[in-house]
C-alpha positions, 0 to 999 in steps of 0.5 A: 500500500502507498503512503498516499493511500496509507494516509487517506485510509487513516483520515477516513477512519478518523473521519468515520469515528474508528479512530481517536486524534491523538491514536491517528496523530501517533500513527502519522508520526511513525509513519512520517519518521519510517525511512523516506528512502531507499539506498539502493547504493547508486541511487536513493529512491524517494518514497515521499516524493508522492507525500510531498508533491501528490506523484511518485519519483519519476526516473529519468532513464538518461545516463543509467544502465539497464540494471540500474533502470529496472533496480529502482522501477523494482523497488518502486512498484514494489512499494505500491506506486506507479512507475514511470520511467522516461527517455529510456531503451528498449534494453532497459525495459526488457531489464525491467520487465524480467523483474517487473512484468506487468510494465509496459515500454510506450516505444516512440515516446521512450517510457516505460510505465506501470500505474499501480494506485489511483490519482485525483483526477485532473479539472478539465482536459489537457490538449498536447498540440504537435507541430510535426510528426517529427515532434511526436516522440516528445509530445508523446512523452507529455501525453502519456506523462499527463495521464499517468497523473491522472489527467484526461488528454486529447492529442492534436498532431501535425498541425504545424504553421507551415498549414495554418488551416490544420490548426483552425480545422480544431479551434473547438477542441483547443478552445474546451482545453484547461490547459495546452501543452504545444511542441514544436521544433523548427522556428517553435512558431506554433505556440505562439499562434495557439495562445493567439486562439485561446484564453488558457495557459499554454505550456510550449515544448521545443524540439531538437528538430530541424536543419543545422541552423536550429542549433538542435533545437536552440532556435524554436527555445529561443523563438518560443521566449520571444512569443509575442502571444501573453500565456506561453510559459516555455520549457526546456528543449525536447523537455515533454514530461516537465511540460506534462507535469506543469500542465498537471498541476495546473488541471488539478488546481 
């Protein structure tokens, strides 16, 4: 059982009379004072991060060994939350998989994700808006990082500036969005056009895609900070689980 949920069954039995205050107050104190991590020797995984900040340490699969990969995803999943681990390999799930089999590897978006517990749901729907197929990798990463949050999600892809009449072919379906995440590489002129549209925030995503000139990406970051549209709050490139856990928590307020 997870801490979140530990927690939640607590009050509820507080709220329902089965336990006094001060038995629930001593019950929370040994609880808060159990080891909040794990020492795995080359990593310490948090077990309060869900605790703190309402969602389980998320693993970043960049510069770690299969091994390593499917040590903290075993020892996660074993304390009941939900794994998610980003930017990673074939290699590192079938490493997963032989001591997590029920994981699943989302191939174009590099992840590898298991939801094992419940999460408030999300306010409204979170749209993500690619510019071009060669931006869908990322944007997918930010889809599936946004439902595994607990947030419901429509994709809108390929409807870079380039044809501006696929974009104004989903004025409604942005217009219904609490919040819209937009990854674009190129010149990153999308976002801009979108929040031009809408009356909510718009998170946007540069890609490392484009020719030399885009400085792999440093062009549509730099094109995107410079938006003249109010409401574009800019992520870092190819960043796609950060935009997708701003725009969560934007959905859950």
């Amino acid at each position: 059982m997870t801490s979140n949920k530990l927690l939640q069954d607590l009050l509820a039995r507080v709220a329902q009379g089965e336990v006094e205050p001060a038995a629930a107050l001593e019950q929370l104190v040994e609880a808060l004072r159990a080891q909040p991590y794990a020492d795995l020797g080359f990593a310490r995984v948090d077990h309060h991060r869900a605790i703190r900040q309402g969602f389980p340490e998320v693993v970043l699969g960049l510069g770690k060994t299969p091994p390593q990969i499917a040590a903290i995803a075993n020892e996660i999943v074993g304390r009941g939350s939900t794994l998610l681990v980003t930017r990673t390999t074939r290699e590192a799930y079938d490493a997963v998989a032989a001591l997590v089999p029920r994981a699943i590897y989302h191939a174009e978006a590099g992840i590898i994700a298991l939801r094992q517990q419940d999460v408030a749901p999300g306010k409204g729907t979170i749209v993500v808006a690619s510019a071009g197929t060669s931006d869908q990798p990322v944007a997918e990463e930010a889809a599936l990082t946004a439902e595994l949050m607990g947030n419901t999600v429509e994709r809108i892809y390929d409807v870079g500036v380039a044809g501006l009449h696929r974009l104004l072919g989903e004025r409604q379906r942005l217009a219904a969005a609490r919040v819209i995440v937009v990854v674009a590489g190129m010149e990153g002129a999308l976002p801009s056009v979108v929040s031009g549209l809408v009356g909510v925030p718009v998170i946007a995503v540069p890609t490392s895609v484009g020719y030399g000139a885009s400085f792999g990406g440093i062009a549509a970051l730099l094109g995107m900070l410079n938006s003249c549209a109010s409401g574009v709050a800019v992520v870092n490139i190819d960043n796609g689980f950060g935009a997708a856990n701003i725009a969560s928590l934007i959905n859950h307020l």
